[in-house]
C-alpha positions as CSV (number, residue, x, y, z in Angstrom):
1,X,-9.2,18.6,-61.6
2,X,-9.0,17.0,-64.8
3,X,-11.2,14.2,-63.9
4,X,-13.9,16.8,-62.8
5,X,-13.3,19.0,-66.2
6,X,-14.2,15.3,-68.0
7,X,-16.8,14.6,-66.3
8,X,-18.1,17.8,-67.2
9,X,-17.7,17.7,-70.3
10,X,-19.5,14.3,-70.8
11,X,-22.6,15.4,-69.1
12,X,-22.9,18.3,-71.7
13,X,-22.1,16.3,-74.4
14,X,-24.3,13.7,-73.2
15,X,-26.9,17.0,-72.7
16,X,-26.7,18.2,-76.3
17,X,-27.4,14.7,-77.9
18,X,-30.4,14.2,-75.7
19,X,-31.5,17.5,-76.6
20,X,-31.2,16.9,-80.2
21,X,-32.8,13.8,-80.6
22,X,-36.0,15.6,-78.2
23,X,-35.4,12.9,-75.0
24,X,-35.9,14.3,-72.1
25,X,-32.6,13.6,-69.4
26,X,-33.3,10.9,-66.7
27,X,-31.2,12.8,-64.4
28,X,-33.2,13.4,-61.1
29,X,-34.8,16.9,-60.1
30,X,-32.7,19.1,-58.6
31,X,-34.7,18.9,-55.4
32,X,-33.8,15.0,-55.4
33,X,-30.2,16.3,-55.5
34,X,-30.7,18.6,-52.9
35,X,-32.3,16.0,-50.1
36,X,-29.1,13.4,-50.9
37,X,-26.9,16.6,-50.2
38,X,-29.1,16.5,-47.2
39,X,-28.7,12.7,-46.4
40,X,-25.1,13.0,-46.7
41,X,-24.6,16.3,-44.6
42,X,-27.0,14.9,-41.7
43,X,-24.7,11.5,-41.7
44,X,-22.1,14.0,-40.0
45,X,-24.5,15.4,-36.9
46,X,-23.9,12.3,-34.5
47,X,-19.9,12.3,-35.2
48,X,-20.0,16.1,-35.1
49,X,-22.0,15.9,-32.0
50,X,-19.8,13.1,-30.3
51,X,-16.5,14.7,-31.1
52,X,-17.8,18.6,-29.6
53,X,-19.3,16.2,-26.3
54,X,-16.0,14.5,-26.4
55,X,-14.1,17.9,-26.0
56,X,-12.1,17.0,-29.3
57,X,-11.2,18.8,-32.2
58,X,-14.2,19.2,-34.1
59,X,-12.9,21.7,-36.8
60,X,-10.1,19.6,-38.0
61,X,-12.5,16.5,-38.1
62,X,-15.4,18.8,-40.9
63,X,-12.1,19.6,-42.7
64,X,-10.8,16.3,-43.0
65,X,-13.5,13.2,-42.7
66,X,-16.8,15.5,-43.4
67,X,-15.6,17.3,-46.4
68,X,-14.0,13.6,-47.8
69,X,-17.6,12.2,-47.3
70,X,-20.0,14.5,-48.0
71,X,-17.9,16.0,-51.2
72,X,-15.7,13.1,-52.2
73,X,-12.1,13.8,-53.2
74,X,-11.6,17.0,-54.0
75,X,-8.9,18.3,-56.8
76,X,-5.7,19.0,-55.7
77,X,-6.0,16.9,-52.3
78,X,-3.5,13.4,-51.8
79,X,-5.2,10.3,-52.5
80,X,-5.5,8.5,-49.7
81,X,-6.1,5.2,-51.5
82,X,-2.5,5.3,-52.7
83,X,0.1,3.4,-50.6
């Protein structure tokens, strides 16, 4: 969470600077960032799909791979990268 909190914090420091000095942000439109949210949610239909044809679990496998995917590693949850 703290990394998140950070990052946060950047970007609005970042955001008052830019406003200060009268640049406009190079950050995309939001729509941009709402059609990769799209990218990276449609990226999970054909495993999604194959898993339900398959007669697995597909509930455990949104939780799990989707959610790692589509919204990175969340705060509070194990790194898996760890050994």
């Amino acid at each position: 969470m703290k990394l998140y909190l950070l990052s946060v914090g950047a970007g609005l420091l970042v955001g008052v600077i830019y406003s200060l000095l009268g640049v406009r942000s190079p950050a995309p439109p939001i729509i941009a960032l709402v059609g990769l949210l799209g990218i990276l949610a449609g990226e999970q239909i054909v495993p999604i799909a194959r898993r339900a044809i398959q007669g697995q679990d597909v509930a455990c496998y949104i939780r799990g791979n989707c959610a790692d995917h589509v919204l990175g590693q969340l705060p509070g949850s194990p790194d898996k990268n760890q050994s």
